[in-house]
N, C-alpha and C positions, 0 to 999 in steps of 0.2 A: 650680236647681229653683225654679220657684212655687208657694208656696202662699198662694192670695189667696182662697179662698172663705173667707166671714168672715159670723157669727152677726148678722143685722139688728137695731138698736136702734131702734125707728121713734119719733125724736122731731122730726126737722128733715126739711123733702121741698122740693128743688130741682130745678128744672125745667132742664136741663143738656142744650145742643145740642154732640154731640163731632160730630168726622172723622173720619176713617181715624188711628186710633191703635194701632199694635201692641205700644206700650207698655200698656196697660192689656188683659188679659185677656180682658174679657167684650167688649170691643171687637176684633169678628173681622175679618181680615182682607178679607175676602169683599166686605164692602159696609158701611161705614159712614156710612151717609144716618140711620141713628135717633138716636133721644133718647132720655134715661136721666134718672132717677128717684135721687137719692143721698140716703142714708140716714143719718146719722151722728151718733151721741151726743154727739159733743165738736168735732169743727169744719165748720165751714161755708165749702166752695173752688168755685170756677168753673173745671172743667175746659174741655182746646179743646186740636185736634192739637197747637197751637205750645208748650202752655206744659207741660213737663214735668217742673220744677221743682214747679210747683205740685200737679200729679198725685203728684207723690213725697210731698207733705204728706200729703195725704190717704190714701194708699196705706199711708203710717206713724204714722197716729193712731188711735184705741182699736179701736172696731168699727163696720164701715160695709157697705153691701152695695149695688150698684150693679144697678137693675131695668130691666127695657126698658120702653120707654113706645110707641114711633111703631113698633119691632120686630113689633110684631103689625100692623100695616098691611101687612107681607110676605110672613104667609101665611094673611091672610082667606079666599083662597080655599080654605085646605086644611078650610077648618070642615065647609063642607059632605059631603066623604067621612066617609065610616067604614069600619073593618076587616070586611070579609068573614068570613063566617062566622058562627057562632053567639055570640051576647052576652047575658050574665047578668049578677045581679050577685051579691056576696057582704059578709060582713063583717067586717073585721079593726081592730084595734087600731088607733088610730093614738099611739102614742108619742111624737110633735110635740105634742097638744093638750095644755094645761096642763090640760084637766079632764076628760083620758084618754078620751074619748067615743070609740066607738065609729064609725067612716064606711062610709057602703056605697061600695063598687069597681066599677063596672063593668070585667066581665072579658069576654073573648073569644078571638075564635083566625084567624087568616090562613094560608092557603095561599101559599106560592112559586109562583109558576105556572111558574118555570125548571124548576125539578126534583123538584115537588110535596112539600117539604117542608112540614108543618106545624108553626105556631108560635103558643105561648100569648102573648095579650096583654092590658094592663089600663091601666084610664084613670085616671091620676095627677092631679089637680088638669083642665086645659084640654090636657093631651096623653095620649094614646095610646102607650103603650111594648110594643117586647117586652119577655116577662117570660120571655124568656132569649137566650143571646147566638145570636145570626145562624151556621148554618152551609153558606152557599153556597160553593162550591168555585170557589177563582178561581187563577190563574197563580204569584201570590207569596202563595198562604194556605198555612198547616199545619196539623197536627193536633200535642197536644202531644204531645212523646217522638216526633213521624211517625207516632202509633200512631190507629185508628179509633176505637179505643173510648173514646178522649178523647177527640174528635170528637161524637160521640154524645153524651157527658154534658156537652162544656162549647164546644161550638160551635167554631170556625177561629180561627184568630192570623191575622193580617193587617199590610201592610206600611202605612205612613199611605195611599201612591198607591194600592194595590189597593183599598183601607176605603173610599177618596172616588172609588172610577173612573176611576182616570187610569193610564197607564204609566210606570215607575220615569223615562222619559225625559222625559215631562212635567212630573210631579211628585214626585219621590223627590227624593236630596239631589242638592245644590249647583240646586236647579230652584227658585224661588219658583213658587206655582201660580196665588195671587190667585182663588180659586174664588168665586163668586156664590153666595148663598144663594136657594134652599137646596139641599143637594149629596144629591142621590139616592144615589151612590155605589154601592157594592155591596150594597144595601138594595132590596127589591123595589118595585114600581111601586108607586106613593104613598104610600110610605116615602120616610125620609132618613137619613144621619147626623148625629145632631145635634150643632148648636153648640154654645160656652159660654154662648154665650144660654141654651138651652134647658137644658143642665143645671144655669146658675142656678136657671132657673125651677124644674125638681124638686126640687135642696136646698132651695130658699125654700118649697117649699110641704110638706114633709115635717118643718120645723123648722129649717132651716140645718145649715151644716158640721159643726157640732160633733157631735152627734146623727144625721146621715143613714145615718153604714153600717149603724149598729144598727138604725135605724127599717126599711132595704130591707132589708138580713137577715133578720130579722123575719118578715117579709111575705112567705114564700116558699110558703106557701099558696096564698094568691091576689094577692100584689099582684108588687114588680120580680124580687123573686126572687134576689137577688145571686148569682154564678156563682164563685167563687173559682180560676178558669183556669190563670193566670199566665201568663207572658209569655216571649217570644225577645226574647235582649235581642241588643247591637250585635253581640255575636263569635258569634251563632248558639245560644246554647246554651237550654236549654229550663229555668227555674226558675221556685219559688215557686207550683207548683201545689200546688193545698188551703191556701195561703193568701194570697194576695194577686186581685186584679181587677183590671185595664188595661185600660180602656175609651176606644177614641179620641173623640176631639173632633171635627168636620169642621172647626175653628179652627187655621189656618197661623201659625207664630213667625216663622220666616225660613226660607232654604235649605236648613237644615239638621234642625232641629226643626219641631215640632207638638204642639198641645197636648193630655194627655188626662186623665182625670181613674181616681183613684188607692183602691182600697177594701182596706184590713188586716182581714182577718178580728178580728185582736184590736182593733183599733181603732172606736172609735164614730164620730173624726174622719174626712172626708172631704179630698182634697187635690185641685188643679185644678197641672198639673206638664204640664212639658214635656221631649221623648225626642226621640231621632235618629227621624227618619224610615222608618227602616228596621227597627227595632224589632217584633216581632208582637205585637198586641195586640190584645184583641177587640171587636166591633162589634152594641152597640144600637139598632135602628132605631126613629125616633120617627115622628109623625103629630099634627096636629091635627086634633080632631073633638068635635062636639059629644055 
């Protein structure tokens, strides 16, 4: 299991062209043409696909947090939409700021136009979230226990292929899928599943890993809302609901796994982890807008 989301020290800022690296996390498989921003209190490395030795330094010294830089040049265009529906705003805490101030949210709401469910949404730093988990009915989702009424409170478990729109044949295990961002998936029109890109970006803008389950817990007012679901794990069985959250990633490991990221109700830590493919686990659909 990985866990790489790591608390930003902003003292050193290096201008860093990677490749296609699937060793490194926030570097999805999808499409690696961007540039990245590295943060680090104690050493100074020049990442690059070849050298992975040297990624391993970095990866193993104090605290570092890797940003997208050139990443938003791929979806300039999503600025211009916004969520449908009605949009306010509100005000909540934010538990990130060291001088506790107060942020206003813009909140709102989306319709599915599949099967006209509505869905509470709110705008987190430069994206757009739901503030609750996705429950369209697809071929390999479930309800937790089979039962609806888990459904209703805590949205579908899903397989990684059904999460990003693909068939188990496509992309389930022993299939690498190599997806393009950004993966619509089983996310309503101009929606996505987001990547570790993007759920960099909302632990970075919430206060980092250490602090973010408690700060989205939190917030369930008006702002993510956290869902404490739980998950189908490999052998089928339904655990850990009322305490734990499994939220895929649209970020491919290999064959077999995918990446998703990980919330303990007891825990303030956040974790970015990877699962068999076939695993259910639930799905946040993200948007940029302004």
């Amino acid at each position: 299991m990985k866990r790489l989301f790591c608390v930003a020290l902003f003292s050193t800022l290096i201008l860093v062209a990677c490749g296609d690296d699937s060793g490194n996390p926030f570097v999805a498989n999808e499409d690696s043409s961007s540039s990245f921003v590295l943060l680090s209190s104690s050493s100074v490395v020049e990442l690059s696909g070849s050298n992975h030795e040297e990624e391993k330094k970095v990866l193993s010294s104090s605290s570092f947090l890797i940003v997208t830089s050139s990443f938003s040049t791929l979806i300039e265009n999503q600025f211009s939409s916004s969520s449908k529906g009605s949009v306010s705003s509100s005000s909540i805490l934010n538990d990130a700021s060291s001088s506790s101030a107060k942020e206003e949210l813009l909140t709102g709401s989306v319709t599915d136009e599949r099967d006209g469910r509505k869905y509470k949404t709110v705008k987190i730093g430069r994206q757009w979230w739901f503030a609750q988990n996705l429950n369209y009915e697809t071929e390999n989702s479930h309800c937790y226990n089979d039962s609806t009424k888990y459904c209703d409170k805590y949205g579908r478990l899903y397989t990684w292929a059904d999460a990003v729109g693909k068939s188990e044949e496509e992309c389930g295990v022993r299939h690498v899928c190599n997806l393009t961002l950004l993966v619509q998936g089983v996310c309503p029109s101009g929606w996505h599943v987001p990547s570790n890109y993007e759920w960099n970006d909302l632990l970075v803008y919430v206060g980092g890993d250490e602090i973010a389950g408690e700060v989205l817990k939190s917030s369930s007012e008006a702002g993510f809302a956290l869902l404490y679901a739980g998950r189908i794990n490999y052998a089928g069985d339904f655990i850990q609901e009322g305490r734990s959250a499994f939220i895929w990633s649209s970020s491919e490991v290999d064959d077999y796994d995918s990446y998703y990221v990980d919330f303990y109700y007891t825990y303030s830590k956040v974790f970015l982890e990877d699962a068999d493919k076939t695993d259910g686990y639930s799905v946040r659909c993200v948007k940029y807008g302004i």
